[in-house]
RODO-2510 file (C-alpha; in nm, 4 decimals, decimal comma):
residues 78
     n   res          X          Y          Z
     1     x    18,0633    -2,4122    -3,3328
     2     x    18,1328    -2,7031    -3,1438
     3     x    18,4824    -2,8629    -3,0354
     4     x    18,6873    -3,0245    -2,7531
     5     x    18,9120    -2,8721    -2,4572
     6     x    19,2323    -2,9933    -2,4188
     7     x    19,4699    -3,0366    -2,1434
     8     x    19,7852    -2,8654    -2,3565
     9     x    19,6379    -2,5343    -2,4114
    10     x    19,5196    -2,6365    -2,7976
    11     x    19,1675    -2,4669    -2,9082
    12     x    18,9727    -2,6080    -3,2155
    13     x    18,6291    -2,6007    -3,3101
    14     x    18,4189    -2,6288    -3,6125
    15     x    18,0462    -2,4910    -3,7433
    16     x    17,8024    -2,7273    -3,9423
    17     x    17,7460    -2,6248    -4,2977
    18     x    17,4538    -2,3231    -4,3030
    19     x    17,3377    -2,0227    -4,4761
    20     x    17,5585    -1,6746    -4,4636
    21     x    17,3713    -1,3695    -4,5237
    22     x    17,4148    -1,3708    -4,8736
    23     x    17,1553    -1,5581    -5,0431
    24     x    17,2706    -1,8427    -5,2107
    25     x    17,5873    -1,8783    -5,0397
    26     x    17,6757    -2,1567    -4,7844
    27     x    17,9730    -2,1259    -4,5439
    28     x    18,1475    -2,3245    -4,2669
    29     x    18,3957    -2,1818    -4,0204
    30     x    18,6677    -2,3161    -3,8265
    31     x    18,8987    -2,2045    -3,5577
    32     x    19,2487    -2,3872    -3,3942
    33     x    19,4808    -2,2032    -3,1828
    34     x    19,6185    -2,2037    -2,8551
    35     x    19,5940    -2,0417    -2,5531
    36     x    19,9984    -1,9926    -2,4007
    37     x    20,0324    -1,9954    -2,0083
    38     x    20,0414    -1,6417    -1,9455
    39     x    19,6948    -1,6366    -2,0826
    40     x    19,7728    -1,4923    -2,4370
    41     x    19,5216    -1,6669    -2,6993
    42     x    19,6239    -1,7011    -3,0659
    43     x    19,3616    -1,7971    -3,2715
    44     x    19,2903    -1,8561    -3,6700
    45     x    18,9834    -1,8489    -3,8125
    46     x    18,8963    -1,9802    -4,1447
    47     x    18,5558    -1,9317    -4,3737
    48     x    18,4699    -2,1905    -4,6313
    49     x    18,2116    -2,0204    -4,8639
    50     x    18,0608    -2,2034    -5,1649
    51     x    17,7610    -2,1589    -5,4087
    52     x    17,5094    -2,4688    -5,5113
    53     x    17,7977    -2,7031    -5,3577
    54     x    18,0638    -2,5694    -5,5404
    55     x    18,3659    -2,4065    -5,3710
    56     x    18,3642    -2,0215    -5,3824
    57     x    18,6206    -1,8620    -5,1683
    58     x    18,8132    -1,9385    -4,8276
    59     x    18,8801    -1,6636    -4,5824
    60     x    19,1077    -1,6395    -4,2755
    61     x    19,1587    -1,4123    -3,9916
    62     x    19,4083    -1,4142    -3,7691
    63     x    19,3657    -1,3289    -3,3831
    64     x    19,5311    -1,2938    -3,0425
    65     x    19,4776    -1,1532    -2,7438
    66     x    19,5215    -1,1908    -2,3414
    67     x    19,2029    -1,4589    -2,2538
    68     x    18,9585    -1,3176    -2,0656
    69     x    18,8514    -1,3487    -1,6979
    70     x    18,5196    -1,5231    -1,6295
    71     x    18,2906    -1,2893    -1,4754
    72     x    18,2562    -1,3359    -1,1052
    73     x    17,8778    -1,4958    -0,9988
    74     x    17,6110    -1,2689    -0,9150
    75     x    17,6330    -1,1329    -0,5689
    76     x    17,2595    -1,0661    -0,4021
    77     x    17,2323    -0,6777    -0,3478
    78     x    17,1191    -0,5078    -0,0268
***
């Protein structure tokens, strides 16, 4: 998936059109959401699936969550 940060908190980012792991079957996913000040993310995700170009079936999740700390660099041992 690829997308853009924002300044405002907004998440989005798309995938390119590939295979799923059902053969024959094509998908591309998307996600938008936000991520609120107190670090609580709130995310949808949607599936586009379709079938020798023709539209099959869309599929959404809904998430949320407190975001995640970055883990902190790698500290030589002794």
């Amino acid at each position: 998936m690829t997308g853009k940060p924002t300044t405002n908190g907004k998440v989005s980012a798309k995938s390119r059109p590939g295979h799923t792991p059902i053969e024959g079957m094509d998908g591309v996913f998307s996600v938008a959401g936000k991520v609120s000040a107190g670090g609580m993310l709130s995310l949808v995700m949607i599936g586009e699936y379709q079938a020798a170009g023709k539209p099959l079936c869309t599929q959404s999740w809904n998430l949320s969550g407190l975001r995640g700390k970055p883990d902190s660099a790698d500290k030589p041992k002794h």
